[in-house]
Each structure stands twice: as C-alpha cells, then as structure tokens.
C-alpha atoms as an extended CHARMM CRD file, in Angstrom:
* protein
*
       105  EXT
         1         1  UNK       CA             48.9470000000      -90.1510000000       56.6840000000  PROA      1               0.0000000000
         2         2  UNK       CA             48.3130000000      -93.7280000000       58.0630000000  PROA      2               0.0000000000
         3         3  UNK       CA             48.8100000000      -96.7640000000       55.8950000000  PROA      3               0.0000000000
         4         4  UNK       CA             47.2000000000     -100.4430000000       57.0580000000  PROA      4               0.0000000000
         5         5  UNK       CA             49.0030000000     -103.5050000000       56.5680000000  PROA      5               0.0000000000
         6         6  UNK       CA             47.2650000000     -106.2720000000       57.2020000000  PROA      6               0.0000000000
         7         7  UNK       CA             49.4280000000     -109.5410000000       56.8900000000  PROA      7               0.0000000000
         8         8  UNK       CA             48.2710000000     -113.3970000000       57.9080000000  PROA      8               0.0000000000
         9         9  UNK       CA             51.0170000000     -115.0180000000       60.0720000000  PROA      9               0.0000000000
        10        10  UNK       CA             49.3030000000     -118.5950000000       60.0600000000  PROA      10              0.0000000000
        11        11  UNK       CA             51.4280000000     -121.4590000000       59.1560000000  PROA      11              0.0000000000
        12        12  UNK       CA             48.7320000000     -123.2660000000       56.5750000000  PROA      12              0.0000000000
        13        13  UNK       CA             50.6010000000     -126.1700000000       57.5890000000  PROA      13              0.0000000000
        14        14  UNK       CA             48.9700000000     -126.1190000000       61.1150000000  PROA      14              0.0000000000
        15        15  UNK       CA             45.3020000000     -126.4160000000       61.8980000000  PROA      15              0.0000000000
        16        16  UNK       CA             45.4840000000     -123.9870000000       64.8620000000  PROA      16              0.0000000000
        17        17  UNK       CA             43.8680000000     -120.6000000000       64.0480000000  PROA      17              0.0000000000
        18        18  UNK       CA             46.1580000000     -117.2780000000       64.6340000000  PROA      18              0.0000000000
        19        19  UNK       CA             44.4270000000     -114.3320000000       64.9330000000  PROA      19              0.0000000000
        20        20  UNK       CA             44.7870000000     -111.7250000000       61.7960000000  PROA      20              0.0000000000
        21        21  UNK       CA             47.2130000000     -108.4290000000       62.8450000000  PROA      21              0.0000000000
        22        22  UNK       CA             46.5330000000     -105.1240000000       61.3300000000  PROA      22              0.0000000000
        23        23  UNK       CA             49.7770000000     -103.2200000000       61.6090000000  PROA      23              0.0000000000
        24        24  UNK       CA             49.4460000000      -99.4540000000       61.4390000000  PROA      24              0.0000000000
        25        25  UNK       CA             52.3790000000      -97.2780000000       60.3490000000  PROA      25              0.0000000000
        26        26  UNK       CA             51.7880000000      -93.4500000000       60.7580000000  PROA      26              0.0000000000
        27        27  UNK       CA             54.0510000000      -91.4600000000       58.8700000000  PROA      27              0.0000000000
        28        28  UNK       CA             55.0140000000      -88.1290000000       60.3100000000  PROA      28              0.0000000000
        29        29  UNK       CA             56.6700000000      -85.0330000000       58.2100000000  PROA      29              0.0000000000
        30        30  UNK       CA             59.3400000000      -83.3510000000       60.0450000000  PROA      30              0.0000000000
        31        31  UNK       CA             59.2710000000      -80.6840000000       56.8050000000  PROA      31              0.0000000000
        32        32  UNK       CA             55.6330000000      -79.0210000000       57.9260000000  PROA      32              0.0000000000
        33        33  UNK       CA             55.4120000000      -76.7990000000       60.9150000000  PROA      33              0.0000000000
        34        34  UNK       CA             52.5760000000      -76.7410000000       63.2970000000  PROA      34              0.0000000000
        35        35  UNK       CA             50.8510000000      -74.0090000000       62.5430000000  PROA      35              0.0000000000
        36        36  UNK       CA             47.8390000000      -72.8690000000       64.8330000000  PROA      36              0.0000000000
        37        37  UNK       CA             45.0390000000      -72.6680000000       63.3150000000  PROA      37              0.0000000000
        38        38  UNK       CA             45.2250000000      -68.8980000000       63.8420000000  PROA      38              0.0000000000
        39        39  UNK       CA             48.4900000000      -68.6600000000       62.4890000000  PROA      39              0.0000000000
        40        40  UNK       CA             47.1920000000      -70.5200000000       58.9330000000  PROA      40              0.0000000000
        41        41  UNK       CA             44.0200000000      -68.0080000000       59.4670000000  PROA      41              0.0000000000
        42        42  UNK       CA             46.4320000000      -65.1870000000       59.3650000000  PROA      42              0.0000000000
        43        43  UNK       CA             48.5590000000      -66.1210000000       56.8690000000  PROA      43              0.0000000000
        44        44  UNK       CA             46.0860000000      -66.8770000000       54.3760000000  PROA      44              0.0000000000
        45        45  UNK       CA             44.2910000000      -63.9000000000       55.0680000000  PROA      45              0.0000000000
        46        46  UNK       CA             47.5720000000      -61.7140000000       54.3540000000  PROA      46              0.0000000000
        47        47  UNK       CA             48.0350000000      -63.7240000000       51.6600000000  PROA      47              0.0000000000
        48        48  UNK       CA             44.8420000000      -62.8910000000       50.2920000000  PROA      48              0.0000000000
        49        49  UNK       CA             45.5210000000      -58.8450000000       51.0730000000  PROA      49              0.0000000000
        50        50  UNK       CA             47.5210000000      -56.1230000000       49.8960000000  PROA      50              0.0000000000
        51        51  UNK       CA             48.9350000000      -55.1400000000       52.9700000000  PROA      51              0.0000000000
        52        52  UNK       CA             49.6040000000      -55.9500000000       56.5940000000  PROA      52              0.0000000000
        53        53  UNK       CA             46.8870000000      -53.3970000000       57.7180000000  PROA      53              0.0000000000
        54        54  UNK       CA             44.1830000000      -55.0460000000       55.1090000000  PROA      54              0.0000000000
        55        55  UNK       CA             44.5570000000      -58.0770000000       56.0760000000  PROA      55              0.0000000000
        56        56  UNK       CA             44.1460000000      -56.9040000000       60.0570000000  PROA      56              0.0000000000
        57        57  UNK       CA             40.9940000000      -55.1650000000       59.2750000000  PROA      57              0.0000000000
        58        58  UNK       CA             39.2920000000      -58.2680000000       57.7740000000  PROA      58              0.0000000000
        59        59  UNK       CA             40.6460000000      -60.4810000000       60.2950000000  PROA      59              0.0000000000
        60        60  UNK       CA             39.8660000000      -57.8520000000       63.2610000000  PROA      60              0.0000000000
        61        61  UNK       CA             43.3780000000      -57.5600000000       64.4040000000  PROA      61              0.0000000000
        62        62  UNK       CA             45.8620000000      -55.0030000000       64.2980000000  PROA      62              0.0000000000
        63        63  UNK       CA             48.5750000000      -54.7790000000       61.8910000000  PROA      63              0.0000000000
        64        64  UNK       CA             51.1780000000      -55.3520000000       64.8450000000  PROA      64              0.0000000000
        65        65  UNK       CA             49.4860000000      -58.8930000000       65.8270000000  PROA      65              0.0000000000
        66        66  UNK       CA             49.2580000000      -59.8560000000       62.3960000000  PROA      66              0.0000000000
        67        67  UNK       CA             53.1170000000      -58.9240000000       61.9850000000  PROA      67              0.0000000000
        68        68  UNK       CA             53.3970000000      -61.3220000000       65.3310000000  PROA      68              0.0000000000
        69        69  UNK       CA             51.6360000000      -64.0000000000       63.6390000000  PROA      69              0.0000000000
        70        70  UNK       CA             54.0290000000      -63.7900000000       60.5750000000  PROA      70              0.0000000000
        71        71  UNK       CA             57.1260000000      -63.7490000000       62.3600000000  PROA      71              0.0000000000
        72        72  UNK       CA             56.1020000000      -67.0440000000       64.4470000000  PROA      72              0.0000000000
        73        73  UNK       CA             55.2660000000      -68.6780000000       61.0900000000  PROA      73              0.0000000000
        74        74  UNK       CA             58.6700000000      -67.3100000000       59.3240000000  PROA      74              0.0000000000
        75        75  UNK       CA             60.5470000000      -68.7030000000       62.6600000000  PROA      75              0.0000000000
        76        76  UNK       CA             58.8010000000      -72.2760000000       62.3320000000  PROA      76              0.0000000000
        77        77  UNK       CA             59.4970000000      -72.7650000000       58.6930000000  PROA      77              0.0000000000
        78        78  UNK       CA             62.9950000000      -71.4440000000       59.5910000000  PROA      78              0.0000000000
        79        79  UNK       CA             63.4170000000      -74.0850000000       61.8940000000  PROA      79              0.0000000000
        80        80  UNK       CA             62.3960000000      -76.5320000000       59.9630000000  PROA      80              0.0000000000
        81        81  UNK       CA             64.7770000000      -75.4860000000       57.1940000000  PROA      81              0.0000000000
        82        82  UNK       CA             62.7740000000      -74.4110000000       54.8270000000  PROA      82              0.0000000000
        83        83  UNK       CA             62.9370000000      -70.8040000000       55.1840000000  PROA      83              0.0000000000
        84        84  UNK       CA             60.4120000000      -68.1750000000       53.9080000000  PROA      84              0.0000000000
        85        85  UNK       CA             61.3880000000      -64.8560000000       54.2590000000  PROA      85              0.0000000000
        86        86  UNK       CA             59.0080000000      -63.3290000000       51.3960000000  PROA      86              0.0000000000
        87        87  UNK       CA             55.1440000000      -62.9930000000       50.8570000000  PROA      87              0.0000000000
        88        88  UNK       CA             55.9810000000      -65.2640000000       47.5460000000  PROA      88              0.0000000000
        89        89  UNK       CA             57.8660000000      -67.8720000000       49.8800000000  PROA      89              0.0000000000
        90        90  UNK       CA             54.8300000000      -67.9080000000       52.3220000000  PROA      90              0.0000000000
        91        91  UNK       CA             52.7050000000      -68.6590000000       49.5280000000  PROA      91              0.0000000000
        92        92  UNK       CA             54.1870000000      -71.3760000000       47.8210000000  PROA      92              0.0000000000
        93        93  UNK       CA             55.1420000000      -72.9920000000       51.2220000000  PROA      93              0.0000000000
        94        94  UNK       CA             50.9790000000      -72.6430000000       52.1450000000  PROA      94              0.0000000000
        95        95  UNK       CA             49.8730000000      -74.0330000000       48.7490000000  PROA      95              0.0000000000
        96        96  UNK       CA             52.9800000000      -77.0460000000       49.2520000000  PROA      96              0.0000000000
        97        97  UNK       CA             51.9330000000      -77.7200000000       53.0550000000  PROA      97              0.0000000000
        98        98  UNK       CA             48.3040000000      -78.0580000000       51.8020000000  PROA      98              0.0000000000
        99        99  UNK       CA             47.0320000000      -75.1160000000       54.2830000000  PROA      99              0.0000000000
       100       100  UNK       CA             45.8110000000      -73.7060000000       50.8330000000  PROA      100             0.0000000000
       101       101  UNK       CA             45.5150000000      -74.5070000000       46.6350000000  PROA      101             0.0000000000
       102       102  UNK       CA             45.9970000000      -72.5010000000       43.6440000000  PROA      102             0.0000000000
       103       103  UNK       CA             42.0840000000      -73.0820000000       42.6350000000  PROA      103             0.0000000000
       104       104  UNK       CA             41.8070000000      -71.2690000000       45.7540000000  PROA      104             0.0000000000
       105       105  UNK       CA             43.4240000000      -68.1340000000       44.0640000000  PROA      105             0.0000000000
C-alpha cells in the first residue's frame, strides 16, 4: 500500500517560489509471506478440493508436489509467526492475506 503526502514548504512570507514535494511512504507487512504465484495456485486449488490427489489432478501435478507446495507455504507462515498447520488455518490465513474471499466460496 502506498500513501502520498503532498505538503507545501514555502514560507508565504517570502516571494521566492519552492518547488511542491510529494513524499511517498510505502508500507510493508512483515505478517504476509511471499507466496509464488504457484504456491497461492496450489493452495487455493487444494483448498477448493477434497483431497491432496484432487487437487493434483486439476492442477496437473502429483499429489507429492502438491504436498511440497503445502509444506513451503506452512514453513513461510510459520516463520512469520502465524502458523497454519490445518486445511481450516490455510484457509482463513488465504481469505485474511487477500490471496482469496469468502464470495469466492
């Protein structure tokens, strides 16, 4: 998220002209991993299936590499500290990191 501040240091005492700053401040979330955009892929699609070999069909993986995927994304939200060590965690951490919404479901 980037927020603009624009802010007029003239002195309107003076008659010489300062230039107008923009200041912008980007704010950066130390509480959402970076997730590939495989690894969101994946996740939503297991999120979306019933089982670790359903969601490997439709994503044209096996259920090994989609087990992969889910470990990397456990270990980044781990080390973050917001662990999610069920398919309910993983869910409500997609739909809070904004990788996915509940009008999607």
């Amino acid at each position: 998220m980037s927020v603009a501040h624009d802010f007029d240091d003239s002195d309107s005492s003076t008659t010489a002209h300062r230039p107008q700053r923009t200041v912008t401040l980007r704010v950066v979330t130390d509480d959402r991993p970076a997730l590939s955009r495989r690894e969101v892929e994946v996740l939503l699609g297991w999120l979306a299936a019933d089982s670790k070999a359903e969601a490997a069909e439709r994503l044209y993986i096996t259920a090994s590499t989609v087990n992969t995927h889910l470990t990397r994304i456990r270990a980044k939200y781990t080390a973050i500290g917001r662990p999610a060590r069920s398919k309910a965690n993983l869910f409500a951490r997609a739909i809070q990191d904004g990788y996915t919404t509940l009008d999607q479901w």
